[in-house]
Backbone bond lengths (Angstrom), bond angles and torsions (degrees), N, CA, C in turn:
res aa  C-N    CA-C-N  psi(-1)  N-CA   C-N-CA  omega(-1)  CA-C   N-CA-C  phi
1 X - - - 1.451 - - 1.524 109.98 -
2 X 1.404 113.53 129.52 1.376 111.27 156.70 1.738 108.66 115.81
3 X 1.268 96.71 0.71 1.670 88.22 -163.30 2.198 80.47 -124.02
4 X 0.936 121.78 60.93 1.664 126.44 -156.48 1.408 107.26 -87.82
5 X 1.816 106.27 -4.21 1.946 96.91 154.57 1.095 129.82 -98.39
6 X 1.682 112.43 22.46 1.067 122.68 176.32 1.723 102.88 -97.40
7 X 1.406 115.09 -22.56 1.460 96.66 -176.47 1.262 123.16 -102.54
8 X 1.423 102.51 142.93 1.499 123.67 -165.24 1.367 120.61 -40.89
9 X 1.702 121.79 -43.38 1.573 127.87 161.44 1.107 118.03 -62.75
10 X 2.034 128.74 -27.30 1.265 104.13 164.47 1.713 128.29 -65.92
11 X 1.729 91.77 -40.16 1.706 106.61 158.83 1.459 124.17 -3.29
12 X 1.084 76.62 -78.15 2.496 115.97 -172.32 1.584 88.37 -36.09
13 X 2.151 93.87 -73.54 1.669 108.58 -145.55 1.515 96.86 -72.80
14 X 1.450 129.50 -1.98 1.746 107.81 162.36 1.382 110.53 -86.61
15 X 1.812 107.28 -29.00 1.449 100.81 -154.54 2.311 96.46 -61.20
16 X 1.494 100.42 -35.35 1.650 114.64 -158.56 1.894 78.26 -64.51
17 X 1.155 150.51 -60.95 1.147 148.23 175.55 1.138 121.85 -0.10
18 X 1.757 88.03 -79.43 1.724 93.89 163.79 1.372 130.29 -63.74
19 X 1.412 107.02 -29.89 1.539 99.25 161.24 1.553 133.57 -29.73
20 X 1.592 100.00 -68.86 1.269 122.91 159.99 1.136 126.75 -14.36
21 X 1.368 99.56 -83.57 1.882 122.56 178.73 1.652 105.43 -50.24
22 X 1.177 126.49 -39.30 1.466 141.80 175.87 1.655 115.11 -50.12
23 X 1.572 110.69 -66.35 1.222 137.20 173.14 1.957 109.77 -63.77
24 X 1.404 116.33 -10.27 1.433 86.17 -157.92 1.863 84.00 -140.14
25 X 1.560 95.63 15.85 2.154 101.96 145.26 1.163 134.34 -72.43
26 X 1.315 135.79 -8.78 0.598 136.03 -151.10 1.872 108.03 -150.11
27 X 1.316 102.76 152.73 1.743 92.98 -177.64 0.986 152.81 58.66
28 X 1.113 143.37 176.16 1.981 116.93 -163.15 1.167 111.05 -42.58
29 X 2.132 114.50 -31.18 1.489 110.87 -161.77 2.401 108.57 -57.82
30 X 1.280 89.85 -32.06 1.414 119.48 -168.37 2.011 103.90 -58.68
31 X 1.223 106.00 -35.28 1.323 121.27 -168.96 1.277 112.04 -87.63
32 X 2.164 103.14 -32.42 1.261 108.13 175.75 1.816 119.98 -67.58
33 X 1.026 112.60 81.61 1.615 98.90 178.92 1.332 125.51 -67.78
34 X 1.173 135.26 -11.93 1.825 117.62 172.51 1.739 105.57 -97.70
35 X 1.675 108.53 -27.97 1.854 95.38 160.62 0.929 149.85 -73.88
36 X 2.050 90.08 -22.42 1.570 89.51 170.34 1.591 116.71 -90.88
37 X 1.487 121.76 -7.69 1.220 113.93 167.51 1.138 113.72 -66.63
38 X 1.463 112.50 -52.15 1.636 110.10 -172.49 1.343 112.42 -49.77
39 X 1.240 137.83 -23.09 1.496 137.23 -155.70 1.457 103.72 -119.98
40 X 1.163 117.16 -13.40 1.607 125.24 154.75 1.967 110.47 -72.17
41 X 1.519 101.42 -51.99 1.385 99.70 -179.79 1.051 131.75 -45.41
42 X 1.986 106.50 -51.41 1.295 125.57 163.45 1.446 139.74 -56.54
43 X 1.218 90.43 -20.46 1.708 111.94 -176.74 1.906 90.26 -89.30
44 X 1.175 136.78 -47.02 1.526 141.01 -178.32 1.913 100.99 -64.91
45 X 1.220 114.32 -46.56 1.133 118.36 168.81 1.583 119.38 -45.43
46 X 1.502 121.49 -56.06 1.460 115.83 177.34 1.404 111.02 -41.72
47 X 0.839 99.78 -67.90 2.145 121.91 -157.29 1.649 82.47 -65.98
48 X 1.452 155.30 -73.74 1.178 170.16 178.16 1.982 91.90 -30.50
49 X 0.927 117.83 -45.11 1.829 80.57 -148.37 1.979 66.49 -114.98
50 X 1.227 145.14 7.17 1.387 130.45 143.73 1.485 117.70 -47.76
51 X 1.569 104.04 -53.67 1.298 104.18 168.63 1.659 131.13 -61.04
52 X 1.388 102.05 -48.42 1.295 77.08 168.11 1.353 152.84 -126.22
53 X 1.546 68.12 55.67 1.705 108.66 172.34 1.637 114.93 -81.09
54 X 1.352 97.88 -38.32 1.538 129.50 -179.32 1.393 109.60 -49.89
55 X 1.648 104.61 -55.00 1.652 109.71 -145.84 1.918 91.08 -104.53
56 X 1.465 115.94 0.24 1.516 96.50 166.43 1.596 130.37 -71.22
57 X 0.906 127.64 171.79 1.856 121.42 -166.69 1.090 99.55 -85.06
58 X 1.634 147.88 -24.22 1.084 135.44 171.90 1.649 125.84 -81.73
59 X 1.456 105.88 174.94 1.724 89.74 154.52 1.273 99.78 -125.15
60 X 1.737 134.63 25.26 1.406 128.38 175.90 2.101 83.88 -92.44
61 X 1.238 106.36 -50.05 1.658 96.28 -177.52 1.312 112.92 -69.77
62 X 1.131 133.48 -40.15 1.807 121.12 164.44 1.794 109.40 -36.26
63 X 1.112 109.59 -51.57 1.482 121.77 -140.11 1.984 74.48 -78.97
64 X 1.343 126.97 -36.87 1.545 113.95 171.90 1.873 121.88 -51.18
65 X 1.252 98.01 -40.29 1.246 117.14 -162.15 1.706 98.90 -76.56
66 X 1.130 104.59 -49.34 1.598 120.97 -178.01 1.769 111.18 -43.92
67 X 1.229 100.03 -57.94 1.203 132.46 164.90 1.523 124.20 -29.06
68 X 1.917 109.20 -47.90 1.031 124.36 -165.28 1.751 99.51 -96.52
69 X 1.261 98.61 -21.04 1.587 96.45 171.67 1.279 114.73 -102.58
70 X 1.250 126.75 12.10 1.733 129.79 156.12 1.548 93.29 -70.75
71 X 1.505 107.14 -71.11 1.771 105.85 -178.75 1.555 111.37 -28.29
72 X 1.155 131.30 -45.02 1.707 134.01 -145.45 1.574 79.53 -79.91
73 X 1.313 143.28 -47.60 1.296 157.12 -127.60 1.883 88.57 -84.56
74 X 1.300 108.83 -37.97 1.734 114.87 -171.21 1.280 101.97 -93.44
75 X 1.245 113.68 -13.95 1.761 115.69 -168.14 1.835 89.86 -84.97
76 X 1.123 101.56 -35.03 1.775 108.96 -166.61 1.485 109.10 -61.15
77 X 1.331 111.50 -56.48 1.345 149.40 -142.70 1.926 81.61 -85.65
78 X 1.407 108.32 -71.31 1.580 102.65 174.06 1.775 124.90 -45.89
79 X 1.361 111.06 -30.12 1.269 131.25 -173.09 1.819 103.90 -75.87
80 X 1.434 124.18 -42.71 1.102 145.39 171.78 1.729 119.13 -51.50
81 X 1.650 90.05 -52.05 1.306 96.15 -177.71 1.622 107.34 -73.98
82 X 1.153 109.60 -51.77 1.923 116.69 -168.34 1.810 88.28 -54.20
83 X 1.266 107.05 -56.46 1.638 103.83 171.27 1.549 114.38 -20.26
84 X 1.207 111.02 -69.87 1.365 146.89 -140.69 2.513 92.37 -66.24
85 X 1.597 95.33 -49.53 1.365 122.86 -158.14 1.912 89.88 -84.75
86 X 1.045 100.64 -24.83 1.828 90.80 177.75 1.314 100.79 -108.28
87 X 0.887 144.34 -0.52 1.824 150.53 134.58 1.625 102.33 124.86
88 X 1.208 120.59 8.71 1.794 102.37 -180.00 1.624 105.97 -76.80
89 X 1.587 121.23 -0.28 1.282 114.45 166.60 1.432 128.99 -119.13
90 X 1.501 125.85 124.51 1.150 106.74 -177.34 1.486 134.91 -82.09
91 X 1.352 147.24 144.80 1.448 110.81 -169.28 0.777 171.78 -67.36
92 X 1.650 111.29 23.30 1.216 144.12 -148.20 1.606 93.07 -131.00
93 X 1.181 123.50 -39.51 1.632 108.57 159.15 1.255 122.83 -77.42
94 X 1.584 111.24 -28.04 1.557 98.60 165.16 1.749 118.54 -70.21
95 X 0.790 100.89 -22.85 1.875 99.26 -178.69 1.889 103.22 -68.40
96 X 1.443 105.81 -32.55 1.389 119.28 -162.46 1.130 92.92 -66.60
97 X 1.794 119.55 -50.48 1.682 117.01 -163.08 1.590 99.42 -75.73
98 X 1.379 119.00 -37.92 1.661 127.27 -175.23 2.193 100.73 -40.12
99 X 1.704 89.05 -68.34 1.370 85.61 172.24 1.352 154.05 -25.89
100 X 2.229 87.61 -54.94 1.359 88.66 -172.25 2.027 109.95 -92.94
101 X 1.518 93.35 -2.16 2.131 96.18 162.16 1.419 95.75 -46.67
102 X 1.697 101.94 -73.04 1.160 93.07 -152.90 1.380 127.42 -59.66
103 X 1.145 112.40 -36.80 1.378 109.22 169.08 1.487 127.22 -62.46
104 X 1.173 99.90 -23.50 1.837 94.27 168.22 1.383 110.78 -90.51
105 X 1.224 124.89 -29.91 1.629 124.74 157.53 1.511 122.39 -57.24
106 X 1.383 135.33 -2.99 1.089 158.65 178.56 1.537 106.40 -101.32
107 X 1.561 121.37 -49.67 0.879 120.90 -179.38 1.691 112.48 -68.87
108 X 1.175 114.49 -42.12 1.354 121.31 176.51 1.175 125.09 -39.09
109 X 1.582 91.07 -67.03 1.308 100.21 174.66 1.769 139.83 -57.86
110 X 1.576 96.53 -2.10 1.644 110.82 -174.17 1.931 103.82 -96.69
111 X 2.107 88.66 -25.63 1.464 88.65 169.25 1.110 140.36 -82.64
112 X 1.667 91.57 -27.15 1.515 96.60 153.24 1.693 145.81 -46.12
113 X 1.402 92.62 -54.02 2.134 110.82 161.32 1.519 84.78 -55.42
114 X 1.277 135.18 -64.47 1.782 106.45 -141.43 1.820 94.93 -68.73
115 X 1.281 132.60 -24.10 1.019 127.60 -161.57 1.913 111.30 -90.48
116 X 1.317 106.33 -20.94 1.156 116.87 159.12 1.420 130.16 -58.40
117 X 1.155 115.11 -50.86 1.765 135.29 166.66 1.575 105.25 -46.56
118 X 1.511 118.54 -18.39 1.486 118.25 -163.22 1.594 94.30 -120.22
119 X 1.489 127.42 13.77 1.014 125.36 -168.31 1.714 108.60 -102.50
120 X 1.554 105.65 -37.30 1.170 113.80 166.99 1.283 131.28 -60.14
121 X 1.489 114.32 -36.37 1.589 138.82 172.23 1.388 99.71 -53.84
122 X 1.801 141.11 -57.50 0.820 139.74 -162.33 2.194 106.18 -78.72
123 X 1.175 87.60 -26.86 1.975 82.59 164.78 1.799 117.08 -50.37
């Protein structure tokens, strides 16, 4: 706990961040102001509440926080696609963002179990 730029899912959910912010300067997405915030927010949200999920003293309160950035991961991924269906995405960035949800939603969820196992110890 506590050292949360060392782990690989926080890694991912900043690196997809910048993705985001990158992809959604430009072009209708750029003009869109409540989608592209929302999908900037959500995308700041993953990597954001990993961390400080990380640096709380427990792992029953990490494992809350963790939790809340699995959710952001479907909020993204949903945000991507509706993106994707009104055309500011093409499909090759939506598959890109599809990917890296899942894979950071995958990752979560494995951090979650390891952080659970350490939850009982602290009872």
């Amino acid at each position: 706990m506590g050292n949360f730029r060392q782990l690989k899912v926080w890694q991912r959910s900043k690196d997809l961040a910048v993705y985001v912010y990158s992809i959604t300067e430009n072009g209708d997405f750029s003009k869109d102001f409540g989608l592209r915030d929302q999908i900037r927010r959500a995308t700041v949200s993953i990597a954001s509440n990993i961390a400080e999920g990380d640096e709380l003293n427990t792992n029953k309160q990490a494992i809350h926080f963790f939790y809340i950035a699995k959710g952001s991961t479907a909020e993204v991924l949903t945000q991507a696609i509706i993106s994707h269906e009104i055309g500011y995405l093409d499909p090759q960035t939506t598959a890109h963002i599809q990917e890296e949800c899942d894979a950071i939603s995958r990752m979560l969820t494995r951090l979650i179990q390891a952080r659970k196992k350490g939850v009982s110890r602290e009872a």
